[in-house]
Residue frames as qw, qx, qy, qz and C-alpha x, y, z in Angstrom:
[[0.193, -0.719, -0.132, 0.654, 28.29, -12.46, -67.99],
 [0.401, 0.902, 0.150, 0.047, 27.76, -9.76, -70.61],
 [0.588, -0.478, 0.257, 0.600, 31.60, -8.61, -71.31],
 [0.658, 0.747, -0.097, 0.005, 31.81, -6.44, -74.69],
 [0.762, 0.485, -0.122, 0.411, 35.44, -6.78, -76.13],
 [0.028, 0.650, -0.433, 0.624, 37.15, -3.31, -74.22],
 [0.423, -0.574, 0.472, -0.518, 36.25, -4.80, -70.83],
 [0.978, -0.034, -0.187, 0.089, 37.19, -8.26, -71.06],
 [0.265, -0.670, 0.679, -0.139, 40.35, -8.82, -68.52],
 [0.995, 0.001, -0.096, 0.006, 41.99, -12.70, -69.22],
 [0.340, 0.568, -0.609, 0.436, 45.13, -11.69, -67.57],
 [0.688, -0.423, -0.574, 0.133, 45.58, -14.70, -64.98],
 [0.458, -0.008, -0.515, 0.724, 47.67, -12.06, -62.44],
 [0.176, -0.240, 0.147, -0.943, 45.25, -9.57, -62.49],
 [0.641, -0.416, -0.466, -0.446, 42.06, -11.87, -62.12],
 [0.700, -0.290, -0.570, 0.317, 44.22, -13.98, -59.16],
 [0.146, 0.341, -0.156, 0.916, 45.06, -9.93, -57.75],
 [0.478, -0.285, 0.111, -0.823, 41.41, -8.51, -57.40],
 [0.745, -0.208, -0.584, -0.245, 40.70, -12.38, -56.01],
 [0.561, 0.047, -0.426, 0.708, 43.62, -11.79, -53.29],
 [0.194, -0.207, 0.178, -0.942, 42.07, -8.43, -52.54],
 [0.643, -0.009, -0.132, -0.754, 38.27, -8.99, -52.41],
 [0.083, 0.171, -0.980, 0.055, 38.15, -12.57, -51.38],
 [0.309, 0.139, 0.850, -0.403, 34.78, -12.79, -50.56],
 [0.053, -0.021, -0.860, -0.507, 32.99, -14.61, -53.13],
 [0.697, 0.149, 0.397, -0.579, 28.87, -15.03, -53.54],
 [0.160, -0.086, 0.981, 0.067, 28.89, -18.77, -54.19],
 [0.585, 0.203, -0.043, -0.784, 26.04, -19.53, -56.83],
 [0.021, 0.153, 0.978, 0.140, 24.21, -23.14, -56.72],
 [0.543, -0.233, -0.480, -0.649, 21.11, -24.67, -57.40],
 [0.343, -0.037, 0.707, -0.617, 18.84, -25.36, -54.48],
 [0.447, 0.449, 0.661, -0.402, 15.95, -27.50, -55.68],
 [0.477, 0.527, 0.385, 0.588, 16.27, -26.12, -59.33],
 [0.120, -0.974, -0.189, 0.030, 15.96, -22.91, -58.09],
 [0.423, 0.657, -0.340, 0.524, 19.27, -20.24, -58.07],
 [0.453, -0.870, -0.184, -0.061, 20.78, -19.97, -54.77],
 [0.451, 0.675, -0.281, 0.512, 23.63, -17.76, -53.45],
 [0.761, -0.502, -0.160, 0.378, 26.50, -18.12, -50.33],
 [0.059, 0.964, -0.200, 0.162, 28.40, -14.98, -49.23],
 [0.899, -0.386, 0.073, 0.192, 31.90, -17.09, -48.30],
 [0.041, -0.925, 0.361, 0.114, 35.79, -16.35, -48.17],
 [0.977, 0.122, -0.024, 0.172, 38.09, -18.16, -50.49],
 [0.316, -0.769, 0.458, 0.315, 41.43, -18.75, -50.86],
 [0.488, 0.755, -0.391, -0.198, 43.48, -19.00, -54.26],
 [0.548, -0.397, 0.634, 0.373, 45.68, -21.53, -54.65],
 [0.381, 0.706, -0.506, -0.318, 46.93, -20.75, -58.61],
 [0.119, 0.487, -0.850, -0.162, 49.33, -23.51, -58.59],
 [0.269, 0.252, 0.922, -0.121, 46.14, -26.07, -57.98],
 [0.295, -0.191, -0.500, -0.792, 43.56, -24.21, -60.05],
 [0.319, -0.602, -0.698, -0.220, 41.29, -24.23, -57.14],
 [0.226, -0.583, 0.037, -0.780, 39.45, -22.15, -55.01],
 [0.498, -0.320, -0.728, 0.345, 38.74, -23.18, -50.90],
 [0.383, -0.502, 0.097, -0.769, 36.57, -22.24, -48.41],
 [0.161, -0.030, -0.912, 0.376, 34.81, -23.51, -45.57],
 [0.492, -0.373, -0.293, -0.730, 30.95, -23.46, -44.53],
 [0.571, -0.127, 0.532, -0.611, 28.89, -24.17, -41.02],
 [0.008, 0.031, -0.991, -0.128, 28.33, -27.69, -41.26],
 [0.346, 0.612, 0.477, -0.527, 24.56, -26.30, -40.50],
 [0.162, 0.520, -0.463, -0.700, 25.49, -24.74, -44.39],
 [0.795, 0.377, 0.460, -0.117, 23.14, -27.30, -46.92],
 [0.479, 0.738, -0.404, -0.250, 25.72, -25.60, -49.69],
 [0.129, -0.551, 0.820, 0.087, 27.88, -28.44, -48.91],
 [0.577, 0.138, 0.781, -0.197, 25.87, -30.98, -49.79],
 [0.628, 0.762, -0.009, -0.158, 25.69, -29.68, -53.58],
 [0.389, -0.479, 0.630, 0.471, 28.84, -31.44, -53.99],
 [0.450, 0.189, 0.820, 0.299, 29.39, -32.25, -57.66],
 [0.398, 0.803, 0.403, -0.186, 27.11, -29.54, -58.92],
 [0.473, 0.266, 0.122, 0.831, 28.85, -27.15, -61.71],
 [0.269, -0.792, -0.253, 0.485, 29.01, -23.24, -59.38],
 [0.283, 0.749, 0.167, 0.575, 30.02, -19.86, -60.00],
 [0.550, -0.452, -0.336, 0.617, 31.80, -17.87, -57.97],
 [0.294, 0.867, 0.251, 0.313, 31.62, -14.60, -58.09],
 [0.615, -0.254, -0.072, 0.743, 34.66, -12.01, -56.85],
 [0.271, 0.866, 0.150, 0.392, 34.06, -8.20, -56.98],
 [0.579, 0.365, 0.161, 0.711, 36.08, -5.74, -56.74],
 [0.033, 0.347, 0.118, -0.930, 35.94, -1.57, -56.41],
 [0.122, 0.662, 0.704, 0.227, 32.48, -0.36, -57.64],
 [0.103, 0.503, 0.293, -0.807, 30.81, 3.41, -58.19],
 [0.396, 0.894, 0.208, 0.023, 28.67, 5.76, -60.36],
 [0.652, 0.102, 0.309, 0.685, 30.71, 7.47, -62.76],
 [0.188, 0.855, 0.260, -0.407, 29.56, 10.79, -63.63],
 [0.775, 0.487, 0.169, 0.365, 30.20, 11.93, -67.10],
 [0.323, -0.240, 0.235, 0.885, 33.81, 14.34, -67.63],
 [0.203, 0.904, 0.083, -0.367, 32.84, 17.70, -67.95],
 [0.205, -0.522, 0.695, 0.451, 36.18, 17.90, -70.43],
 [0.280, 0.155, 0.864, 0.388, 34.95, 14.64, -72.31],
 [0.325, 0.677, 0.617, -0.237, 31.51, 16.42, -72.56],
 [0.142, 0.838, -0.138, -0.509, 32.47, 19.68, -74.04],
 [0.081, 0.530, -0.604, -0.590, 34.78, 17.95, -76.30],
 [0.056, 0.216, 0.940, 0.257, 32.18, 15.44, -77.54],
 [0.309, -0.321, -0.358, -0.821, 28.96, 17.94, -77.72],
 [0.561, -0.287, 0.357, -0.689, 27.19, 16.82, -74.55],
 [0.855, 0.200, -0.476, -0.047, 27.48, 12.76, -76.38],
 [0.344, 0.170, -0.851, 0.359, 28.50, 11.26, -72.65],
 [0.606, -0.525, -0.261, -0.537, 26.53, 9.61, -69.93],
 [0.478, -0.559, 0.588, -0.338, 26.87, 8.43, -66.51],
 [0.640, 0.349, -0.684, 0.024, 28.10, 4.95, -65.63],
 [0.779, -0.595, 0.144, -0.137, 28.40, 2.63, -63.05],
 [0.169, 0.721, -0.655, 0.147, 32.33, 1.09, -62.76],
 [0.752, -0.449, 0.422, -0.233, 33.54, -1.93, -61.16],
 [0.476, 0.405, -0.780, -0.012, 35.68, -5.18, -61.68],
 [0.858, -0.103, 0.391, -0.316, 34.58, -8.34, -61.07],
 [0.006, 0.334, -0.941, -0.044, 35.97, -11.98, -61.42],
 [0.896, 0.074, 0.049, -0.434, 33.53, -14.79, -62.06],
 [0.102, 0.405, -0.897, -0.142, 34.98, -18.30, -61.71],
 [0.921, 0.088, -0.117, -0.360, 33.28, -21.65, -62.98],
 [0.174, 0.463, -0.868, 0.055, 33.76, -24.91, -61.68],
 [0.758, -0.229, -0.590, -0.155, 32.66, -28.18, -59.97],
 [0.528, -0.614, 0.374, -0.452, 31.94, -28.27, -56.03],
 [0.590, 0.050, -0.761, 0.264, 33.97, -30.71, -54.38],
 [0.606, -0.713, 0.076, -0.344, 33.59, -31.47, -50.25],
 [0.733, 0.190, -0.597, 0.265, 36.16, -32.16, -47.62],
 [0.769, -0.579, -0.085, -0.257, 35.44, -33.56, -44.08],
 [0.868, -0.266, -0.331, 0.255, 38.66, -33.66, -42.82],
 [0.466, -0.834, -0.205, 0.211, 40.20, -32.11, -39.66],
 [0.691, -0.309, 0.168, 0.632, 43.48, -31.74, -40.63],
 [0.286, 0.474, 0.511, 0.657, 42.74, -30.37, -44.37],
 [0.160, -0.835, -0.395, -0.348, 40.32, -27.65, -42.64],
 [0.518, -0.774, 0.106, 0.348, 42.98, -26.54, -39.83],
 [0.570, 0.087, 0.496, 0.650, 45.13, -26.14, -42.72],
 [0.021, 0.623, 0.474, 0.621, 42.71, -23.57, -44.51],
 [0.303, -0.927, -0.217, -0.035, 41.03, -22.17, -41.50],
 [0.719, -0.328, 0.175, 0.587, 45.29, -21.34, -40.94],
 [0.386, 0.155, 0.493, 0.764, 45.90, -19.76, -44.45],
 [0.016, -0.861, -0.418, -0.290, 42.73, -17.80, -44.02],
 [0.488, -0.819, -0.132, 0.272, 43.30, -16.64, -40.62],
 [0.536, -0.354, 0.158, 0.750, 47.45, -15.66, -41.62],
 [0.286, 0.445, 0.422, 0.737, 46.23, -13.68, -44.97],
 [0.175, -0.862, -0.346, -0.327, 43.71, -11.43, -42.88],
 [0.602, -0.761, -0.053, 0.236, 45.77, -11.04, -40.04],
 [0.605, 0.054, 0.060, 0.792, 49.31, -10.22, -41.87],
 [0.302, 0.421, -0.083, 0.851, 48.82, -6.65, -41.78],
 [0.538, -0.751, -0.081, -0.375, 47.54, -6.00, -38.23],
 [0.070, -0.792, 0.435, -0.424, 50.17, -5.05, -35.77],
 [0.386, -0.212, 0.860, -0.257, 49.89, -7.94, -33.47],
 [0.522, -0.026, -0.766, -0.375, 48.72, -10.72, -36.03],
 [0.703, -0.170, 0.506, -0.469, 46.39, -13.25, -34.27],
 [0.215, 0.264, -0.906, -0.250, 46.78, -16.82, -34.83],
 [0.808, -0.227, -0.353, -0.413, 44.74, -19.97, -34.94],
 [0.654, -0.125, -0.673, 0.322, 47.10, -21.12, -32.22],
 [0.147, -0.376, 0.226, -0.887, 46.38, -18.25, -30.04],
 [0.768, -0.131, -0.265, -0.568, 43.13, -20.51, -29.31],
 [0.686, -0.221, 0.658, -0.218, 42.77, -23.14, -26.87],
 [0.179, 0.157, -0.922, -0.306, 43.87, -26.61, -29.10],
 [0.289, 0.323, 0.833, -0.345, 40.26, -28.16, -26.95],
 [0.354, 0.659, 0.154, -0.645, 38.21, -24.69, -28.47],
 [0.022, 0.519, -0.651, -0.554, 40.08, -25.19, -32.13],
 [0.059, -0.262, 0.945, 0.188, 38.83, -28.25, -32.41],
 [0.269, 0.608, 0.711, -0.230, 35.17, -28.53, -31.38],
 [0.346, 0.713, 0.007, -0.610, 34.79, -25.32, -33.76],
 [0.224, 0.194, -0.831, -0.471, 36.71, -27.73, -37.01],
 [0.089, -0.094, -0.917, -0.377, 33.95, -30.11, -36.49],
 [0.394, 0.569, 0.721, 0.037, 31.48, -28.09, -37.24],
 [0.462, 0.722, -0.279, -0.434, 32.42, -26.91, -40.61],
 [0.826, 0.195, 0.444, 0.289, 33.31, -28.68, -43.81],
 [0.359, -0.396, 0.493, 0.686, 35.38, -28.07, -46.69],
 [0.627, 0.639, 0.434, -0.103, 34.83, -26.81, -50.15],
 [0.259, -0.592, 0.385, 0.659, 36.54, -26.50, -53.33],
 [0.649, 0.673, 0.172, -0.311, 36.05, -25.61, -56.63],
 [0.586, -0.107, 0.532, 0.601, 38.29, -26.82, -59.06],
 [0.163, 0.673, -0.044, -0.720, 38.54, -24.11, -61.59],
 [0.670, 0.182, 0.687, 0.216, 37.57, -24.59, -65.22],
 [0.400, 0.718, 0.267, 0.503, 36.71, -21.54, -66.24],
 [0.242, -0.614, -0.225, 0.717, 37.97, -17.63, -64.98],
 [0.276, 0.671, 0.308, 0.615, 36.79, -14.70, -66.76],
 [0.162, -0.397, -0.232, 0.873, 37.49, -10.51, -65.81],
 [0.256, 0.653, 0.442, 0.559, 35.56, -7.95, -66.69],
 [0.428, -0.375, -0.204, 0.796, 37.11, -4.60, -65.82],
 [0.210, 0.611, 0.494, 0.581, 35.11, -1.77, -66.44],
 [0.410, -0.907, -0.094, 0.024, 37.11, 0.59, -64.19],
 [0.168, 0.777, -0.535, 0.286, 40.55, 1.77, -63.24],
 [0.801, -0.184, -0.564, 0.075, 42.14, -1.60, -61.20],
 [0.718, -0.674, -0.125, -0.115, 42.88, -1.12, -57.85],
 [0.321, -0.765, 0.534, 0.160, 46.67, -0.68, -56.47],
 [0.660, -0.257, 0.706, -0.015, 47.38, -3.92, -55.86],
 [0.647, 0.569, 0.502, -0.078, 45.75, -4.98, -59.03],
 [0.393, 0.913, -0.058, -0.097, 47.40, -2.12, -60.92],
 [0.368, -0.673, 0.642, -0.020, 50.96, -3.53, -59.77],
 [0.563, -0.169, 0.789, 0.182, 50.68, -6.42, -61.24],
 [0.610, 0.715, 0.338, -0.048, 49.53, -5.35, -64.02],
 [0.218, 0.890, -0.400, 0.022, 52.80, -3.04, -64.60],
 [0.609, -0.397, 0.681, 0.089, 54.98, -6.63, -63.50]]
């Protein structure tokens, strides 16, 4: 990613922030040599440097275990139009813009096929989306028969993290902005 100097972000709270917010990721492998990209919802786990998801066992991304990926993680996005203020005091010397903040993590696809590990995750997903809706829904809410025939058929995926870069080339988001003033 293109990042001059002013919009480079390598603060780990804010990157793990606008990841927390914006979880869904577009998951870049190689198909055949070719680029190819998965739209998929991860979950952080900081204290493991890795990233987790799950895919439709129908999903061929899992089967690029081992490859080196890219996640991508965006953020708030718009056009900018240029300050009428900045214009006047810079001679008409401003242009429009597009904004946004994006995360990009690099790593190595890993797979995991087991039931427990993926009721675990499909759990941690399910409680992050649902904490702020009035009557949460759980994965136990679900028949334990239904729960089950739907774990096996998805697999696991994680990306052990090697690299994380930010590039903020906007105002951050609340959430984001909060932990930035912590």
């Amino acid at each position: 990613m293109y990042c001059p100097t002013r919009f480079a972000q390598s603060d780990a709270r804010l990157l793990h922030a606008l990841i927390a917010d914006h979880p869904l990721a577009m998951l870049v492998t190689q198909n055949e040599g070719a680029p190819d990209a998965d739209h998929l919802p991860f979950v952080l786990l900081p204290g493991e440097g890795v990233l987790r998801a799950h895919v439709a066992r129908g999903n061929p991304v899992w089967r690029r275990a081992g490859q080196q990926v890219l996640a991508v993680f965006r953020g708030p996005s718009g056009y900018a139009t240029p300050d009428r203020v900045e214009k006047a005091e810079n001679g008409g010397r401003v242009v429009p813009t597009w904004t946004y903040n994006v995360v990009h993590v690099h790593g190595r696809l890993r797979t995991i096929d087991d039931p427990a590990w993926l009721r675990a995750l499909v759990e941690r997903q399910t409680d992050h989306q649902e904490a702020a809706q009035p009557d949460p829904w759980s994965v136990d809410d679900a028949p334990l028969e239904y729960t089950s025939k739907l774990l096996a058929a998805i697999v696991g995926i994680e990306i052990a993290i090697e690299r994380i870069e930010g590039k903020w080339k906007t105002e951050p988001p609340p959430r984001v902005a909060a932990a930035q003033r912590a």
